[in-house]
N, C-alpha and C positions, 0 to 999 in steps of 0.2 A: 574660442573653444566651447562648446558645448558639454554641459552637463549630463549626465544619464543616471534618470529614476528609475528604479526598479518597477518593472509591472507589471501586468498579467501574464507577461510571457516568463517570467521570473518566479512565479507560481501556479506556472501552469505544467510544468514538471510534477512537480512533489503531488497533485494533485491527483493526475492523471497517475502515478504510482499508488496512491492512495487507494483509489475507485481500483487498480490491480489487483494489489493486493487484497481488497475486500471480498474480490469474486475468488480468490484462492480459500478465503475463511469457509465462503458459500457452497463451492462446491467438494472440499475436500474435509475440513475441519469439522464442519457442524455436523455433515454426517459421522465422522467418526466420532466426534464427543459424545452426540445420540446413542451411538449403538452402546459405546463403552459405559453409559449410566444406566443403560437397560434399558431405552424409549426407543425401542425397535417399532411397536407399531406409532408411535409421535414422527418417526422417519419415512414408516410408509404413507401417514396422510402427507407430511409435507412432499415428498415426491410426487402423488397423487396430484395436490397443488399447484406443484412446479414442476416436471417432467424434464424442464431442460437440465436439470441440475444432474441426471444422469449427465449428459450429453456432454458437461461440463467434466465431471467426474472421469470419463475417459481418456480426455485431453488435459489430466491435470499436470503429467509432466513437463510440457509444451504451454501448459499454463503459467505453472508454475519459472518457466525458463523466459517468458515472455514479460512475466512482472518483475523475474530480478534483472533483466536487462532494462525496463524502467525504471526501475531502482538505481540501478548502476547510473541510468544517463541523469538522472533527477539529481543524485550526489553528484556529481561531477557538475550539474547544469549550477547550483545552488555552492560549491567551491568557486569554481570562477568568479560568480557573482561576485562572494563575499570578500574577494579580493578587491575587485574595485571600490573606490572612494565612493562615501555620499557625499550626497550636495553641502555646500558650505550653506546656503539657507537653514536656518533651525527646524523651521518647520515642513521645508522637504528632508533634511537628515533624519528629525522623527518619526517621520513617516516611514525612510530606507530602513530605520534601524528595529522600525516594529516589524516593516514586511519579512525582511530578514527572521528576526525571532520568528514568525508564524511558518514561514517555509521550514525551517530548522522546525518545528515542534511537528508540522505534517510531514517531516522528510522520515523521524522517529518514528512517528507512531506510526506509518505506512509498513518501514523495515521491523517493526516490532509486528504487529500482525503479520508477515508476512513470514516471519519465522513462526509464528504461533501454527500459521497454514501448513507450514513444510513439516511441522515437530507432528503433527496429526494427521497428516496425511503423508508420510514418509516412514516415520518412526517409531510413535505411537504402538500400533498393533506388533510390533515385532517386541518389544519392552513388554508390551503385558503377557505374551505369550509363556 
């Protein structure tokens, strides 16, 4: 019977949700933190800047449904995982059992910004209204 270590492909989920949810911060969050602290023109140079970030901004809902379905597959990808045994080796178990913890801490903080994204680009301006 063959053993199985966790690898890149065991974090290469949480990641790819990560780098998602980042670009939900980029295109939907930071402009609206901007405007709500008054750095309207700090938003026009960085548009100026970046331009795709409109481009982004229009497809945030599709963005946003894009990254919580990475989300979703990335939990699910990193449950299965965590079902399965590690190696009876010590030193391949410490290895399974740190990749583990780093997956689980980028699985967090991906779904943690990523709520941050949707709370300012979804709800935000309706609240301060």
């Amino acid at each position: 019977m063959t053993e199985r270590v966790m690898g890149w492909r065991d974090t290469l989920a949480p990641t790819l949700s990560l780098f998602a949810s980042a670009s939900t911060l980029l295109c939907c969050a930071l402009p609206a933190l901007m405007v709500t602290l008054g750095l309207g023109a700090a938003l026009a140079g960085l548009v100026a800047a970046a331009p795709w970030l409109v481009a982004l901004s229009r497809w945030k809902a599709w963005l946003f449904a894009a990254s919580g379905l990475l989300l979703l597959a990335a939990f699910l990808m990193h449950r299965r995982a965590a079902r399965l045994p590690c190696p009876a080796d010590a030193a391949k178990a410490a290895a399974c059992a740190r990749l583990r913890r780093i997956s689980a801490a980028t699985l967090a903080l991906s779904a943690l910004v990523w709520a941050i994204g949707g709370f300012f680009a979804f709800l935000a301006a309706d609240l301060l209204l």
